[in-house]
C-alpha positions as CSV (number, residue, x, y, z in Angstrom):
1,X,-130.9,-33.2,38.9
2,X,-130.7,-30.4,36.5
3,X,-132.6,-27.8,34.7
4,X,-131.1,-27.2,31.2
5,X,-132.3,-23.7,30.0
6,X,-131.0,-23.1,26.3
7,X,-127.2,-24.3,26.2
8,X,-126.8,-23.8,29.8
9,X,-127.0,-26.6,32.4
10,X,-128.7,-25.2,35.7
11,X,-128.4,-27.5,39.0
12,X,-131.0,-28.0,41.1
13,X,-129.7,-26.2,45.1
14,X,-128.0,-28.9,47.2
15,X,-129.6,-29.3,50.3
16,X,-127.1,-27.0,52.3
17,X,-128.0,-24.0,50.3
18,X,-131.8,-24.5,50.4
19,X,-132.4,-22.3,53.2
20,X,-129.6,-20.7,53.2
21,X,-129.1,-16.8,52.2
22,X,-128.8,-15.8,48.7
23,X,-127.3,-12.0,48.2
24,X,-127.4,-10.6,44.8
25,X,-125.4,-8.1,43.0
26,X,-127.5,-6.9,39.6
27,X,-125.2,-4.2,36.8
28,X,-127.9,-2.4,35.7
29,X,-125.8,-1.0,33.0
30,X,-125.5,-4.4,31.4
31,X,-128.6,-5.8,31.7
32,X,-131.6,-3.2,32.0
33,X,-135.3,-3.3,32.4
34,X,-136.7,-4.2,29.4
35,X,-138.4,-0.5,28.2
36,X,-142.1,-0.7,29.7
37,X,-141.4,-3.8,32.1
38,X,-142.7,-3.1,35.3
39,X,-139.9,-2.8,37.4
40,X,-141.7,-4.2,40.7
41,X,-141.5,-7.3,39.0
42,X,-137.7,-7.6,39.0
43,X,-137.2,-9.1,42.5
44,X,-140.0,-12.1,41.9
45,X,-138.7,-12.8,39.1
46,X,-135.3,-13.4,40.2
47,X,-136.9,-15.3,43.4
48,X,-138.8,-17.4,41.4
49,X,-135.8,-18.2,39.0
50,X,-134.0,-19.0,42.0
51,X,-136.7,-21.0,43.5
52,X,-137.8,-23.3,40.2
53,X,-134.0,-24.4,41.5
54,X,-134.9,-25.2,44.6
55,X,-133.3,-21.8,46.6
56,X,-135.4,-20.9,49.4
57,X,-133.6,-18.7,51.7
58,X,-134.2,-15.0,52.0
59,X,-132.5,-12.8,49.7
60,X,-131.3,-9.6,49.3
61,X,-130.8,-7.6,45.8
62,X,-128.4,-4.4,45.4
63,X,-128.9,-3.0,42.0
64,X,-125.8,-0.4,40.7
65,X,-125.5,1.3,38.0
66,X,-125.5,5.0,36.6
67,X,-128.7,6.1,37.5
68,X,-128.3,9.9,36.6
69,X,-131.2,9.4,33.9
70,X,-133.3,6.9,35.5
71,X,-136.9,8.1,36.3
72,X,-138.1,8.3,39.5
73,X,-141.2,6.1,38.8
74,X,-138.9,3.3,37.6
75,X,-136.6,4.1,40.7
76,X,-139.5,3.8,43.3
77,X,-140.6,0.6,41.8
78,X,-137.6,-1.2,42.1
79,X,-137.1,0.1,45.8
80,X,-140.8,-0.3,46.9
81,X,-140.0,-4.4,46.6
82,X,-136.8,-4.2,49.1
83,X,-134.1,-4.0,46.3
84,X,-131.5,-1.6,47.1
85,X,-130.5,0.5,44.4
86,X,-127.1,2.4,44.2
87,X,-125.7,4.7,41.7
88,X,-122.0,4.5,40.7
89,X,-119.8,5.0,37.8
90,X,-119.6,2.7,35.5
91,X,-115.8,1.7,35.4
92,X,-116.0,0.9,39.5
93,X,-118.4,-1.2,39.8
94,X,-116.4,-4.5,39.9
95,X,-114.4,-2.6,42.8
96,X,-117.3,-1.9,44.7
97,X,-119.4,-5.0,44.2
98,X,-116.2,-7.2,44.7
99,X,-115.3,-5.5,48.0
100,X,-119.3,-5.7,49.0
101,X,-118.9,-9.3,48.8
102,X,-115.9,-9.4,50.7
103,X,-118.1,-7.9,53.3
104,X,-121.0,-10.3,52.9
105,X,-118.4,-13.0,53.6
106,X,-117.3,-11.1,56.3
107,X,-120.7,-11.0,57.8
108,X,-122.2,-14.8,56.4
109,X,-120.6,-17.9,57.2
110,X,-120.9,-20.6,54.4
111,X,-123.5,-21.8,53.2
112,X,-124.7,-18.8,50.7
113,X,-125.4,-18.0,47.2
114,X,-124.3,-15.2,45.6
115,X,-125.8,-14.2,42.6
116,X,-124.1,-11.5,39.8
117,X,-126.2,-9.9,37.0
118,X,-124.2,-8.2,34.4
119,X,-123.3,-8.5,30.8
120,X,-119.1,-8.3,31.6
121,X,-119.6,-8.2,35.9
122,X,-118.3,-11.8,36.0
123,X,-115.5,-11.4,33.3
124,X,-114.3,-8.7,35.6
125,X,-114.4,-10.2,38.9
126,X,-113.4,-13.8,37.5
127,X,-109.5,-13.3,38.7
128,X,-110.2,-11.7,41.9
129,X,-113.3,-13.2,43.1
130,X,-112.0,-16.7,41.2
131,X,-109.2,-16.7,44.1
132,X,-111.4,-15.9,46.4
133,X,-113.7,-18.8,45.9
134,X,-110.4,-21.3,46.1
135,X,-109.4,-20.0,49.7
136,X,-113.2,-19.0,50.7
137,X,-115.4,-22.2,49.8
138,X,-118.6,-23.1,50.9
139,X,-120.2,-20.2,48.8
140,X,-122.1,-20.9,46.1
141,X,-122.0,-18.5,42.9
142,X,-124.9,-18.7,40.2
143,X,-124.8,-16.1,37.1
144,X,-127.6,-14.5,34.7
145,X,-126.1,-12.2,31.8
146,X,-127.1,-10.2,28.8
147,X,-126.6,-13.1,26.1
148,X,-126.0,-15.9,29.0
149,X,-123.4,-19.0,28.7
150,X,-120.9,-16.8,29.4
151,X,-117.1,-18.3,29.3
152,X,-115.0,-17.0,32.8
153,X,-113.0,-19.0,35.4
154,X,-115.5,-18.6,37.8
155,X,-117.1,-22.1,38.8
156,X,-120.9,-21.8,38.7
157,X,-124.1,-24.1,39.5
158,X,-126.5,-22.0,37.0
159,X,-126.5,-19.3,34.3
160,X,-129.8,-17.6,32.9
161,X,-130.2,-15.1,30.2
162,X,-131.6,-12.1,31.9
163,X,-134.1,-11.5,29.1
164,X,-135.2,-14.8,29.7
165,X,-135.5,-14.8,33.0
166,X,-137.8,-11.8,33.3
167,X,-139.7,-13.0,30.7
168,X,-140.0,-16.1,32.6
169,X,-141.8,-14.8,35.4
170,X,-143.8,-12.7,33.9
171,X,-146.3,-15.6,32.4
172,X,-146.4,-16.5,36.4
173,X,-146.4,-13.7,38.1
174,X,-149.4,-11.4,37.5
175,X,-149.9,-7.3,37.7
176,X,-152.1,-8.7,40.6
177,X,-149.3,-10.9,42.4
178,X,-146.9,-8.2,41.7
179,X,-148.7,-5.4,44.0
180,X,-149.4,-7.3,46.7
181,X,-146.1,-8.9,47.0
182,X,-144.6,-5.2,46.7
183,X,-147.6,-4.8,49.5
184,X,-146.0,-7.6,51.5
185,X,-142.3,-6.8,51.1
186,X,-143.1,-3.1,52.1
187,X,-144.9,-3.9,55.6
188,X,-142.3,-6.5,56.7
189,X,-139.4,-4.3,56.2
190,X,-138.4,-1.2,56.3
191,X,-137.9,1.0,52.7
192,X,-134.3,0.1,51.3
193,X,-132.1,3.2,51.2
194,X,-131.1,4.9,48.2
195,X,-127.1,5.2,48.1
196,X,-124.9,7.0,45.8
197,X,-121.2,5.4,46.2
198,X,-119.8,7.8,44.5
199,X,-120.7,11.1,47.1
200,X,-121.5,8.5,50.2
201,X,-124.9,10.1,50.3
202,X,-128.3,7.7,51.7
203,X,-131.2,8.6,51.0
204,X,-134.7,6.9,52.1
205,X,-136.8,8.4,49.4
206,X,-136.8,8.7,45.6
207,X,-137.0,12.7,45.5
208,X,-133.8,13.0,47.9
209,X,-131.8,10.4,45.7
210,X,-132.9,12.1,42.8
211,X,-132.6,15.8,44.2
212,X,-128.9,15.0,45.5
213,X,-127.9,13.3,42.0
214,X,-129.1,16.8,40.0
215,X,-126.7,18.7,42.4
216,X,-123.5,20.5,40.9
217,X,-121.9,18.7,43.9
218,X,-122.9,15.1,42.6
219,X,-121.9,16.4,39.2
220,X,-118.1,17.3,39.8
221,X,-117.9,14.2,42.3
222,X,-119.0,11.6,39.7
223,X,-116.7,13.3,37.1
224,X,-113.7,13.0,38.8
225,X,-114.4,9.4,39.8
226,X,-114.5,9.1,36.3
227,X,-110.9,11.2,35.8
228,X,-109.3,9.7,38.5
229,X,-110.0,5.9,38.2
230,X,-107.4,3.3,38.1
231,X,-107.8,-0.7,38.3
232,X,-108.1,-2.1,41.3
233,X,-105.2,-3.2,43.7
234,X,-105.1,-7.0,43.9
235,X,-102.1,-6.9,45.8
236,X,-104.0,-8.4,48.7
237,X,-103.9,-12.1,46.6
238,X,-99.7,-11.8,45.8
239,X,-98.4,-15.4,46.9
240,X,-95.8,-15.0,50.0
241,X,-94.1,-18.5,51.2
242,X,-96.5,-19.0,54.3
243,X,-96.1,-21.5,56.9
244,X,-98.0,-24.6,56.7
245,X,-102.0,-24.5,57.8
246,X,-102.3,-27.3,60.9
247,X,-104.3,-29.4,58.7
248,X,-101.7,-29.8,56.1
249,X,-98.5,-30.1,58.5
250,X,-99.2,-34.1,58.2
251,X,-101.4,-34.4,55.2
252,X,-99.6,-36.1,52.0
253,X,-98.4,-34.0,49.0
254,X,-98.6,-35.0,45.4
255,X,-96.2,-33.8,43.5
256,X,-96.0,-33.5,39.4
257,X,-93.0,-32.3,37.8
258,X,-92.7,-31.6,34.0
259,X,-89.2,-32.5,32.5
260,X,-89.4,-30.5,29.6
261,X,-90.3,-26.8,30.7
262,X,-87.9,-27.3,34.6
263,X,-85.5,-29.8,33.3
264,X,-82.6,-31.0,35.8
265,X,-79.2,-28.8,35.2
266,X,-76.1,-30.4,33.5
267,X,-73.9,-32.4,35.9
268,X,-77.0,-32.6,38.5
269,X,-76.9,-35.5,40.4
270,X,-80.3,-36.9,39.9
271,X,-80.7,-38.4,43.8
272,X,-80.7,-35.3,45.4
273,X,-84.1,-33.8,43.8
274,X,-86.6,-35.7,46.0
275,X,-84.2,-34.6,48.9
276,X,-84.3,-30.8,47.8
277,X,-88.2,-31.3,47.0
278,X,-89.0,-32.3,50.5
279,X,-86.6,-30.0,51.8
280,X,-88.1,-26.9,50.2
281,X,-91.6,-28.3,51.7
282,X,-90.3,-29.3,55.2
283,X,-88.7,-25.6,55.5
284,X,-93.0,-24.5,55.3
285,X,-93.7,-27.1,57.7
286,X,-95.3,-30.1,55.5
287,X,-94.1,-33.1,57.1
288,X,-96.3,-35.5,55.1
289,X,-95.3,-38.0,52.6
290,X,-94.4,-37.1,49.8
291,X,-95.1,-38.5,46.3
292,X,-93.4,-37.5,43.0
293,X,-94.4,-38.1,39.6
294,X,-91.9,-36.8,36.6
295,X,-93.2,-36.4,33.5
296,X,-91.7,-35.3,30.1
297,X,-90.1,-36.8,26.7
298,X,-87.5,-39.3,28.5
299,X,-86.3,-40.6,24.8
300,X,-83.5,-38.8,24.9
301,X,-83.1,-39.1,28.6
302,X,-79.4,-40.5,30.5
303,X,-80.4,-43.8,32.1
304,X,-77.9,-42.8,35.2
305,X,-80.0,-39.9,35.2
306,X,-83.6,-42.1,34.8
307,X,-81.8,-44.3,37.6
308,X,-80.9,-41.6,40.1
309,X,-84.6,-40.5,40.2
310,X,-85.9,-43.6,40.5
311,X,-83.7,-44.8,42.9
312,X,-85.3,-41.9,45.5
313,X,-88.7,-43.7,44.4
314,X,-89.7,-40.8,41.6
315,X,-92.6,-42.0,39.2
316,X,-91.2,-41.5,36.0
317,X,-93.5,-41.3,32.7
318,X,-92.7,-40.8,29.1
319,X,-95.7,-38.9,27.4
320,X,-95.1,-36.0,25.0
321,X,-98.2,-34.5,26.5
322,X,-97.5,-33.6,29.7
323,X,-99.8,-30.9,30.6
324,X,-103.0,-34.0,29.6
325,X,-101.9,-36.2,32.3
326,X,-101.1,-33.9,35.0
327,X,-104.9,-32.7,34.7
328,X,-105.7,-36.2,34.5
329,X,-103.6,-37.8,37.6
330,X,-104.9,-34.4,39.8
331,X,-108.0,-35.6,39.3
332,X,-107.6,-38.8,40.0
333,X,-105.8,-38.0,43.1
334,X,-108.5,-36.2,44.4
335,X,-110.8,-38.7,44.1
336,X,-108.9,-41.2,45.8
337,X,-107.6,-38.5,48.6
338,X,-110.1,-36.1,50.1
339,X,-108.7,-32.5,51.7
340,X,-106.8,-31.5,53.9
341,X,-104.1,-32.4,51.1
342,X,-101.1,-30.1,49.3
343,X,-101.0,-30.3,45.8
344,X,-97.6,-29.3,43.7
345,X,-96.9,-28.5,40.2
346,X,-93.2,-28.4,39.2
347,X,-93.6,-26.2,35.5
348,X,-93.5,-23.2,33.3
349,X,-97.3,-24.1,31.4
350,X,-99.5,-24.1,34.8
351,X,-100.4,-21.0,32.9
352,X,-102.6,-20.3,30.6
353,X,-104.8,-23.3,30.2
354,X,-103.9,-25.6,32.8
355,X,-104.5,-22.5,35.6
356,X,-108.2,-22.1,34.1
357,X,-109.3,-25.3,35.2
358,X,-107.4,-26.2,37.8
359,X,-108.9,-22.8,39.2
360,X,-112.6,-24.0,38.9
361,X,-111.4,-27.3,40.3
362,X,-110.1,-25.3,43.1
363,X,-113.2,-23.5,43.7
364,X,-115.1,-26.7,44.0
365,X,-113.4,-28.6,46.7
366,X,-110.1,-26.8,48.1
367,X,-106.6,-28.5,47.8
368,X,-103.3,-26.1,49.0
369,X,-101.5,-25.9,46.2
370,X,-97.3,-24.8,46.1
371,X,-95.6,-24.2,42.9
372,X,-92.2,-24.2,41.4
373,X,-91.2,-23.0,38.1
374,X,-87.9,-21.6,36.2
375,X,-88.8,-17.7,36.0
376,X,-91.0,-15.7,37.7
377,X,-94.1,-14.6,36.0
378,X,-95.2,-11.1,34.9
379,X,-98.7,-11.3,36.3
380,X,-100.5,-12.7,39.2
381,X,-101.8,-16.7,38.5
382,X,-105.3,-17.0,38.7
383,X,-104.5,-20.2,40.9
384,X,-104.5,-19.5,44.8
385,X,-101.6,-20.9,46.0
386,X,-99.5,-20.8,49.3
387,X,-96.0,-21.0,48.2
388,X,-93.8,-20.2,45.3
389,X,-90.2,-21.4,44.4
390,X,-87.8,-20.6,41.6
391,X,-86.8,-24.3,40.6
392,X,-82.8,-23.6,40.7
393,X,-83.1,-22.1,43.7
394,X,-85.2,-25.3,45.1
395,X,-82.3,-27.3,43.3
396,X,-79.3,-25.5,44.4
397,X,-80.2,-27.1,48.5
398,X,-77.1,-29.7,49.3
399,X,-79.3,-32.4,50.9
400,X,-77.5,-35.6,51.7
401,X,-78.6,-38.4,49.2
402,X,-78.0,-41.7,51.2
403,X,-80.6,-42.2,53.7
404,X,-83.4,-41.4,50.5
405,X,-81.7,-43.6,48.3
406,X,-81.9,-46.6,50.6
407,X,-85.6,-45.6,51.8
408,X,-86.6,-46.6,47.7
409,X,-84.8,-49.1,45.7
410,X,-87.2,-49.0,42.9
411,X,-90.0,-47.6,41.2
412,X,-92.1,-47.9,37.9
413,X,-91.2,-46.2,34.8
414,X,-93.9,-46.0,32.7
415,X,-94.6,-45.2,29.0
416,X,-97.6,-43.3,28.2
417,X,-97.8,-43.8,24.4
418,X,-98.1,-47.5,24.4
419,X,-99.3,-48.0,27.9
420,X,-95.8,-50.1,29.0
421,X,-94.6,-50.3,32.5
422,X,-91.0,-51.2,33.7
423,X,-89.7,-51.9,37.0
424,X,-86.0,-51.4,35.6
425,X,-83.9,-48.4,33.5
426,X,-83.1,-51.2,31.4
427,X,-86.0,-52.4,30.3
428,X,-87.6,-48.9,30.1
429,X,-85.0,-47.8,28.0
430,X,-85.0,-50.9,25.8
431,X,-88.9,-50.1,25.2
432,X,-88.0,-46.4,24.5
433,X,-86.2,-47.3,21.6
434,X,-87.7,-50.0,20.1
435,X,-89.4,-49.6,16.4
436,X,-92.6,-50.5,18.3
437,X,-92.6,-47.6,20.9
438,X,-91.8,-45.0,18.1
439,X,-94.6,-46.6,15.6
440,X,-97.1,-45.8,18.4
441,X,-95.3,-42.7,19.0
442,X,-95.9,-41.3,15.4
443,X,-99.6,-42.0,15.8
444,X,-100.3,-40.9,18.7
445,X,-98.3,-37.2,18.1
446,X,-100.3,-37.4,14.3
447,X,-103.6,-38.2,15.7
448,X,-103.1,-35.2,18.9
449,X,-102.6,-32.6,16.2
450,X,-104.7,-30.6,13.7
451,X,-104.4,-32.1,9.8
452,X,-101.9,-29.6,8.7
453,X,-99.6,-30.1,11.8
454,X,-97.5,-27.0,11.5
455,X,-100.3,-24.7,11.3
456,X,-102.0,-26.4,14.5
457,X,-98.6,-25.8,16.6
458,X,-98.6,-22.5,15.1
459,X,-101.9,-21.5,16.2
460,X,-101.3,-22.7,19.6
461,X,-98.3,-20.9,19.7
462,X,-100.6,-17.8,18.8
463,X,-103.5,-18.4,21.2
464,X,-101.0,-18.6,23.6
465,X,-99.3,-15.4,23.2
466,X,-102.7,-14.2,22.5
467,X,-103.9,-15.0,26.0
468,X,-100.5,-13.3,27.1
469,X,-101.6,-10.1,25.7
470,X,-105.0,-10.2,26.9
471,X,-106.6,-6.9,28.0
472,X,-110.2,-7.4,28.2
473,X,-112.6,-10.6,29.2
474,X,-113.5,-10.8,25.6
475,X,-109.7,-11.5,24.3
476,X,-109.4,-14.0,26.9
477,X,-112.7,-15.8,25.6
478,X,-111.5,-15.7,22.2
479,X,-108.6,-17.8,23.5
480,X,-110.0,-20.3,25.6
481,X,-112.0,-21.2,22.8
482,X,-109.2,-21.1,20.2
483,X,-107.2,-23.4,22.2
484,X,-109.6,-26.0,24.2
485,X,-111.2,-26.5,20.4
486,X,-107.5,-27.1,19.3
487,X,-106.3,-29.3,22.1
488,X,-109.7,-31.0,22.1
489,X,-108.8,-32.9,19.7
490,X,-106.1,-34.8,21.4
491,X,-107.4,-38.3,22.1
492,X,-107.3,-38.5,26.0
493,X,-109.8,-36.7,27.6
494,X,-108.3,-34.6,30.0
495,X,-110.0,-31.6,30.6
496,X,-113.5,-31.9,32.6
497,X,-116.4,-32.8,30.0
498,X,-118.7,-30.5,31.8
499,X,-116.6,-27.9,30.4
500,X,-115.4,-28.9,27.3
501,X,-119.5,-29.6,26.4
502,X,-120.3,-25.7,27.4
503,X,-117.4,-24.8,25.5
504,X,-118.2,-26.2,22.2
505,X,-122.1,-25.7,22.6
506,X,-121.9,-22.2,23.4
């Protein structure tokens, strides 16, 4: 079941994360008290947000944010109910609250919820914490935000509006509820601590947190924390080529390879790229089975070339939309093959778009995933994966062919335009160019694109460098919805709905 709260969709708590503990991070920079809200409100509101969703654990609430102005009355409020409040500088705190929840991971086994609060928090964390969520799982994330439906790679069960939800609560709970719960929060714990992250200073009461923050000392601390920031080193997440995990040593491995971006070199003989493939993975340890599926335009493909690669029992599929049905045979894979289970994508356009959702994908139930591709990428993939290859360097192995040639004699070849399967090169190539095939062709590359076909390509082309580019969360919203609008259009329904609804209604 599901609560939908404006244009957002919030799920009820599955039963594992009833109980279980929910830790929240609040940015009190980007989403404030409301002036003359009474700040001992804060934490039942966000319980009973969390609870109307069916969270009953206890929770814990760190609010951080620059508190040099804030009054002590407001301050005391806040603390008096359990929350504990930190100031830091602005520009750390995705550092400092992504490395606290390292810690709470550290500390809390799965299941747990975290919660952030922030107008950009998420958009900041969504790389680092995104990769996190793939190799960590079992820990639920939920979201509230300044203007709410935000748009981040970060998979989520709910999203509120902070306004909303304060303003929520405070039809339900009363000034009367309010002090007594502060009453009740008071004499089963002790007072939360005061911290400034900046100096390392704790303090149990308001007047020492505000008496150390007025300090000269606090002062020229705080400014060069300012001075001196840099962005955070993510060099923790850079792929290496690890050994296999035990539970994937045996497991099967899909692999999809895209023709067109990491086609096979001139003169290549086609039999020995299942041989290299499986090479490449037994070196790592996977000593599964192995399944391949190429994918590209195969018009203009050799038919010794077709027939090498199917002879080593290679899927082959013609579809001039290759990045639409690799999304769409991952997911059907996964349905049909629960973890442990290695995933492998053979291509040069995993990134942008295709990354973004196979990262929330990830984050929901965890496949290992390898890749291959034909250069090596500026920047870090949002995608956790455990292994890496240059494809000409996967190619340039000298496996023997034989003994996998006479393992397959034959596989399908199959035409994704007019839905035509073959069993032979022959008969594949035949269908390829017959006036038929290329009739359906036409339509079904006219009906993919925009109206006016050249601008469409060209501002795909854009979005994509645009993404490229990308400095801040914002740019990379502006993208997403520039291009999953464009490519929405295409008739086969690749991408999740879930998301592609959000998208459009937000």
């Amino acid at each position: 079941r599901e609560l939908r709260v404006g244009k957002m969709f919030n799920y009820k708590a599955k039963p594992k994360y009833a109980n279980a503990k929910t830790a929240v991070w609040w940015d009190m920079n980007c989403c404030p008290v409301p002036e003359g809200y009474d700040a001992g409100r804060v934490r039942p509101s966000i319980e009973g947000a969390l609870k109307e969703l069916g969270y009953y654990g206890p929770v814990t609430i760190t609010a951080m944010g620059d508190l040099t102005e804030a009054h002590p009355h407001f301050l005391q409020r806040l603390s008096s109910t359990g929350i504990v409040v930190q100031h830091a500088v602005n520009a750390r705190l995705a550092t400092l609250v992504f490395n606290d929840l390292m810690e709470f991971k550290r500390n809390n086994l799965p299941p747990a919820t975290i919660m952030l609060i922030s107008g950009k928090l998420d958009g900041q964390l969504n790389f680092p914490l995104g990769r996190n969520q793939q190799i960590q799982s079992g820990y639920n994330l939920v979201l509230a935000s300044s203007s709410g439906g935000s748009l981040q790679r970060l998979h989520h069960t709910a999203d509120w509006r902070w306004k909303t939800l304060l303003e929520a609560a405070a039809d339900s709970v009363s000034q009367d509820t309010t002090t007594s719960y502060v009453l009740r929060k008071c004499s089963s714990s002790t007072l939360s601590s005061f911290v400034c992250r900046a100096c390392k200073f704790t303090g149990l009461s308001v007047a020492s947190f505000t008496s150390h923050l007025s300090t000269e000392e606090h002062k020229k601390t705080d400014k060069e924390e300012k001075k001196n920031f840099s962005v955070p080193d993510f060099s923790p997440f850079i792929t290496m080529n690890d050994q296999a995990a035990p539970e994937y040593v045996n497991s099967k491995t899909a692999v999809w390879w895209d023709m067109d971006t990491c086609p096979l070199p001139d003169g290549y003989d086609a039999r020995r790229v299942r041989p290299s493939i499986e090479g490449a993975l037994k070196d790592l340890g996977y000593y599964g089975p192995v399944t391949i599926s190429a994918m590209g335009n195969l018009e203009n493909a050799h038919p010794h070339v077709l027939q090498g690669l199917s002879s080593t029992g290679i899927l082959l599929q013609h579809t001039t939309r290759v990045r639409s049905y690799i999304y769409h045979d991952l997911r059907m894979f996964k349905v049909d093959n629960p973890p442990p289970a290695t995933i492998m994508l053979i291509s040069d356009q995993v990134e942008p778009v295709l990354s973004i959702f196979l990262s929330l994908d990830q984050q929901k139930s965890y496949y290992n995933l390898v890749l291959a591709r034909t250069f090596t990428p500026p920047s870090m993939s949002c995608l956790c994966h455990t292994a890496e290859w240059l494809w000409q360097t996967l190619l340039a192995r000298s496996p023997e062919t034989t003994s996998c040639v006479l393992r397959n004699s034959a596989s399908s070849f199959l035409c994704g335009s007019c839905n035509f399967t073959a069993l032979s090169v022959t008969d594949f190539s035949r269908h390829l160019s017959s006036e038929e095939h290329k009739k359906e062709e036409f339509f079904s590359i006219k009906s993919s694109l925009p109206e006016d076909s050249d601008e469409g390509e060209e501002s795909m082309a854009k979005a994509s460098f645009n993404y490229s580019k990308a400095k801040t969360f914002e740019e990379e919203k502006a993208f997403r919805m520039t291009h999953v609008l464009l490519f929405n259009r295409r008739p086969l329904p690749a991408w999740p709905p879930m998301i592609i609804l959000s998208l459009q209604q937000r």
